[in-house]
C-alpha positions as CSV (number, residue, x, y, z in Angstrom):
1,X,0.0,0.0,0.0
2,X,1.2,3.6,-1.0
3,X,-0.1,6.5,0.9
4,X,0.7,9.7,-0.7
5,X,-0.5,13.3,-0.2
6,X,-3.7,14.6,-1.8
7,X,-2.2,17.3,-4.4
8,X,-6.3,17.6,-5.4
9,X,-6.9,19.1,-1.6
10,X,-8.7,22.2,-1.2
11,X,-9.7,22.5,-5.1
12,X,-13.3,22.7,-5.6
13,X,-15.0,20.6,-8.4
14,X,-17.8,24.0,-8.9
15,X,-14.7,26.8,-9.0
16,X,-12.0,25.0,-10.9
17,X,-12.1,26.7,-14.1
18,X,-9.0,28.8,-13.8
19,X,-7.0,24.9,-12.6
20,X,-4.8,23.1,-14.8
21,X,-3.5,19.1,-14.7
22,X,-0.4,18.1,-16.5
23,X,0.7,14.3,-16.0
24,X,4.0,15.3,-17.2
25,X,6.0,12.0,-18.6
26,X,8.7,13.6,-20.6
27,X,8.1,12.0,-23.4
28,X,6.3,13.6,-26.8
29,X,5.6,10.5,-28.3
30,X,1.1,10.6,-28.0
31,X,1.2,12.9,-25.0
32,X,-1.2,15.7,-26.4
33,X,-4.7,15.8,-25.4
34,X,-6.8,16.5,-28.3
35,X,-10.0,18.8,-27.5
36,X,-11.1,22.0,-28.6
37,X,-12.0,23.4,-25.2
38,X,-9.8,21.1,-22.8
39,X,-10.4,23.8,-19.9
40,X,-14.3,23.1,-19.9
41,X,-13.5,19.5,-20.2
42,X,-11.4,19.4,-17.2
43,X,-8.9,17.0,-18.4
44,X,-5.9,16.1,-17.4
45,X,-3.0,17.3,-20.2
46,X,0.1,15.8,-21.3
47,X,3.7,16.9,-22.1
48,X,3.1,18.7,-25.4
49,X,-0.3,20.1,-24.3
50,X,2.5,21.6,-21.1
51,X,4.9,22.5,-24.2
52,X,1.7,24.0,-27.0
53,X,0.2,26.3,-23.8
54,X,3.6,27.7,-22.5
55,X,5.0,28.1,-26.5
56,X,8.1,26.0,-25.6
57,X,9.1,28.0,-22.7
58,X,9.5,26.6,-19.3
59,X,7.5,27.7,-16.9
60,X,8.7,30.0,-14.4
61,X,8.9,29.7,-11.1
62,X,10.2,30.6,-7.6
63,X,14.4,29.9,-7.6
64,X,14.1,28.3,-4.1
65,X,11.2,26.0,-5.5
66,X,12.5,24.9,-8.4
67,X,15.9,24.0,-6.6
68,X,13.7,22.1,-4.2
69,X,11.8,20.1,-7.4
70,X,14.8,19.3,-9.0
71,X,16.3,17.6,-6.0
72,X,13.2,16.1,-5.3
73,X,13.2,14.4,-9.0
74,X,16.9,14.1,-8.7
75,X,15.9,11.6,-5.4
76,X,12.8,9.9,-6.5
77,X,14.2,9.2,-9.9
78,X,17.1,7.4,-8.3
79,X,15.2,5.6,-5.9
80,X,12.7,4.3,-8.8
81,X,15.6,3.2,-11.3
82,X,17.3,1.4,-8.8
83,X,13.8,0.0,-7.7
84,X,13.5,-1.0,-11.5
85,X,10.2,1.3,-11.9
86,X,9.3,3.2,-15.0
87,X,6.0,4.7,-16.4
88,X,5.8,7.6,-13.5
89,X,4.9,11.2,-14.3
90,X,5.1,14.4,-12.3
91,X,1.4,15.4,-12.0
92,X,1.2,19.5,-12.1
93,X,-1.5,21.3,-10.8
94,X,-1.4,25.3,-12.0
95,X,-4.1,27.6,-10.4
96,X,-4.0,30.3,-12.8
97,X,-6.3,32.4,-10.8
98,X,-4.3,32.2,-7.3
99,X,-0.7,31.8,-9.4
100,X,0.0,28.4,-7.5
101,X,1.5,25.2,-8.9
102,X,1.6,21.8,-6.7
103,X,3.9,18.7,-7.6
104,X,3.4,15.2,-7.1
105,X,4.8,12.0,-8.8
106,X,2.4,9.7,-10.2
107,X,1.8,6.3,-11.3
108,X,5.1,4.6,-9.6
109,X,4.2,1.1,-9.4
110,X,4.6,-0.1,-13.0
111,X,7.7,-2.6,-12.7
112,X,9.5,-3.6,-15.7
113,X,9.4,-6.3,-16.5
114,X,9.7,-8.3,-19.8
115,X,6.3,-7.6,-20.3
116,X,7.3,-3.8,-20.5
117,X,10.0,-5.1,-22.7
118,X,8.0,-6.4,-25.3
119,X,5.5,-3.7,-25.0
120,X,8.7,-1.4,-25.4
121,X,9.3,-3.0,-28.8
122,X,6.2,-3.3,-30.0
123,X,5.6,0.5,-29.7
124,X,8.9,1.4,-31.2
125,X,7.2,-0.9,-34.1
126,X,4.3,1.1,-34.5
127,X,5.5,4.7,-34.1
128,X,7.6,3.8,-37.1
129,X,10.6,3.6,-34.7
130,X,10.4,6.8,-32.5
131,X,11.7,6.2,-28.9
132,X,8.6,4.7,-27.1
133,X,7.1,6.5,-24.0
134,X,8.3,2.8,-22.1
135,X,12.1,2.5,-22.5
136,X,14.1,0.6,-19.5
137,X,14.5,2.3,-15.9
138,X,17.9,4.4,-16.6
139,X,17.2,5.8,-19.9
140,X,13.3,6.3,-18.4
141,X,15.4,8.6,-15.4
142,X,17.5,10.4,-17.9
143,X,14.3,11.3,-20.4
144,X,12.8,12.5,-17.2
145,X,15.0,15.2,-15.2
146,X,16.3,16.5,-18.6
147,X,12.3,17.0,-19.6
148,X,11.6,18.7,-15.9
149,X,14.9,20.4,-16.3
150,X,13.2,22.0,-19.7
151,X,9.9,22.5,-18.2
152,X,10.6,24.3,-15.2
153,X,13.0,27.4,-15.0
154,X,13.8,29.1,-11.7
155,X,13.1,33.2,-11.5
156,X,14.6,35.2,-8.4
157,X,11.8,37.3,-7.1
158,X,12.1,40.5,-5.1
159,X,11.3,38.9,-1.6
160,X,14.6,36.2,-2.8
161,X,17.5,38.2,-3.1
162,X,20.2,36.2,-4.9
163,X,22.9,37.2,-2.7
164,X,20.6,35.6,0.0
165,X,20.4,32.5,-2.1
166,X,24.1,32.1,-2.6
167,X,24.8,32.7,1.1
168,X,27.7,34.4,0.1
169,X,29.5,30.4,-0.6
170,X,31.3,29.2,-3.9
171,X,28.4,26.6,-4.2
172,X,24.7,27.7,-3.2
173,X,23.5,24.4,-3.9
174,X,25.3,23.0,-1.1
175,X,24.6,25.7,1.3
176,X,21.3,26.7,0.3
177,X,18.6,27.3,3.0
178,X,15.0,26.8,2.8
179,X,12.3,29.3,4.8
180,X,9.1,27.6,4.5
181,X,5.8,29.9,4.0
182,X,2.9,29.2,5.1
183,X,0.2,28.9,2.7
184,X,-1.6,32.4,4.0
185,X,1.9,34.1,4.3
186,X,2.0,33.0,0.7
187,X,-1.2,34.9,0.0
188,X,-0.8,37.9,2.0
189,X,2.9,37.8,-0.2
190,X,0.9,38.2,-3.2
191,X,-2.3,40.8,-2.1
């Protein structure tokens, strides 16, 4: 059994109209929802839906967040290569209205196996031999973080001095420290 945070929590079925869903694979290869009006439909989007609504930019945000994402994937992908798991996604949640994006990786219990193998293969087949969304567990990692890497892009803001960041070290990424917000700290931040 898997228990893992609700990322849906606090979103209301009648008001979400301004709240988008990527399942974000990192792969292009049949991720784009087709539908003319996917924000009445409420459906969950893929990679190149991400890539076609952004126009191939990454998506900004804060520097200290993005740092925290990227080590995040950095340590999950690790732990499900070595676990020999493939098929996950990082499910992003954008609130347009409230400017707020929530992270969570999905869909990590797909082992592969030679079953994947074979499905592997057979998709390679059919997509007239474009790399396949299943591909083993290390090349699966790599596709990944280099797709987040693209997706996501850290901005400094005004409350985030970069001096701060740095801490005044050669290497910030060592040294870096975190101040956690609140959620309504968050909102007063941006009234």
């Amino acid at each position: 059994m898997y228990i893992t945070e609700n990322l849906n929590y606090g979103i209301n079925k009648e008001s979400d109209k301004h709240i988008l869903w990527y399942d974000l694979k990192g792969s292009t290869v049949n991720r784009f929802v087709k539908n003319k009006d996917v924000m009445e439909a409420r459906k969950v989007l893929h990679d190149n839906n991400f890539q076609f609504h952004f126009s191939g930019r990454p998506l900004p945000i804060r520097y200290t967040i993005n740092r925290i994402l990227q080590i995040c994937i950095n340590n999950d992908t690790l732990c499900l290569s070595k676990s020999n798991i493939v098929d996950y996604s990082l499910l992003t949640i954008i609130d347009t209205k409230r400017k707020k994006v929530r992270f969570g990786i999905i869909d990590f219990v797909q082992q592969y196996t030679i079953d994947k193998v074979f499905e592997g293969q057979f998709k390679r087949i059919i997509n007239r031999g474009e790399v396949p969304t299943i591909v083993d567990p290390e090349k699966y990692k790599y596709r990944f973080k280099r797709a987040m890497k693209r997706y996501f892009i850290g901005m400094v803001t005004q409350e985030e001095k970069l001096s701060d960041l740095k801490g005044g070290k050669e290497h910030p990424e060592i040294d870096l420290v975190i101040e956690e917000k609140s959620d309504e700290e968050d909102e007063l931040n941006q009234t």
